[in-house]
C-alpha positions, 0 to 999 in steps of 0.5 A: 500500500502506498504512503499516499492516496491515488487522484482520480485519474490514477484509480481509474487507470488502475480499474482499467488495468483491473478489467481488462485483467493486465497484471501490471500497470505503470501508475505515474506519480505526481511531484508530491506522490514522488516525494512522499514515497521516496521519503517513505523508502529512505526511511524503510530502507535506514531501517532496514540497514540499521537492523542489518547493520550495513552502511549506506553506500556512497553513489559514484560520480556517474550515478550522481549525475545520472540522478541529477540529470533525472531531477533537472529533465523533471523525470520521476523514477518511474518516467526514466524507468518506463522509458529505459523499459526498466523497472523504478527499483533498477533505475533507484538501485543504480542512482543510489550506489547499490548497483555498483556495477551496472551494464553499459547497456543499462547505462545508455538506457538511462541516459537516453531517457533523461535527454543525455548520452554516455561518453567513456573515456579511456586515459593514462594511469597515473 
């Protein structure tokens, strides 16, 4: 159950899904919804760390600006999700770290959705 209440518009999408028997559906979630949930996640997630006694892993540079990139294009999770043709923990798992070691595919998936592309680059070691 969700940490919100769905608007109109999001519970008839939900009965369409429902009566033509879809076993999923993408509800899009307002500004608000995101952030409510997001705040609803971070705090289940601190929990769950916390009992488990794991530390929060540091995003790199890479799923920072991937984050930042999201945010700035006004994309919610579930936006890049559906358009990478990923699911929303995928795209939160790498923007937060957790996905440590993403596929490149994955990864010029998720730029493409927010408006950007990928560049790697190889250098000298120092």
């Amino acid at each position: 159950m969700p940490p919100y209440e769905y608007n109109e518009d999001q519970r008839q999408m939900i009965q369409n899904a429902l009566d033509a028997k879809e076993p999923r559906v993408m509800i899009p979630l307002t500004h608000e919804q995101s952030r409510i949930e997001r705040k609803h996640l971070d705090k289940i997630d601190a929990e769950i760390r916390e009992e488990l006694g794991v530390e929060l892993l540091h995003p790199s540079e890479l799923a920072c600006s991937l984050r930042t990139a999201r945010k700035a294009a006004g994309m919610s999770l579930a936006d890049v999700a559906c358009a990478a043709g990923m699911t929303k923990q995928a795209v939160l798992k790498i923007e937060s770290g957790r996905n440590s070691n993403p596929k490149i595919d994955t990864l010029l998936r998720i730029a493409k959705a927010v408006g950007k592309s990928l560049k790697i680059e190889l250098i000298d070691a120092a």
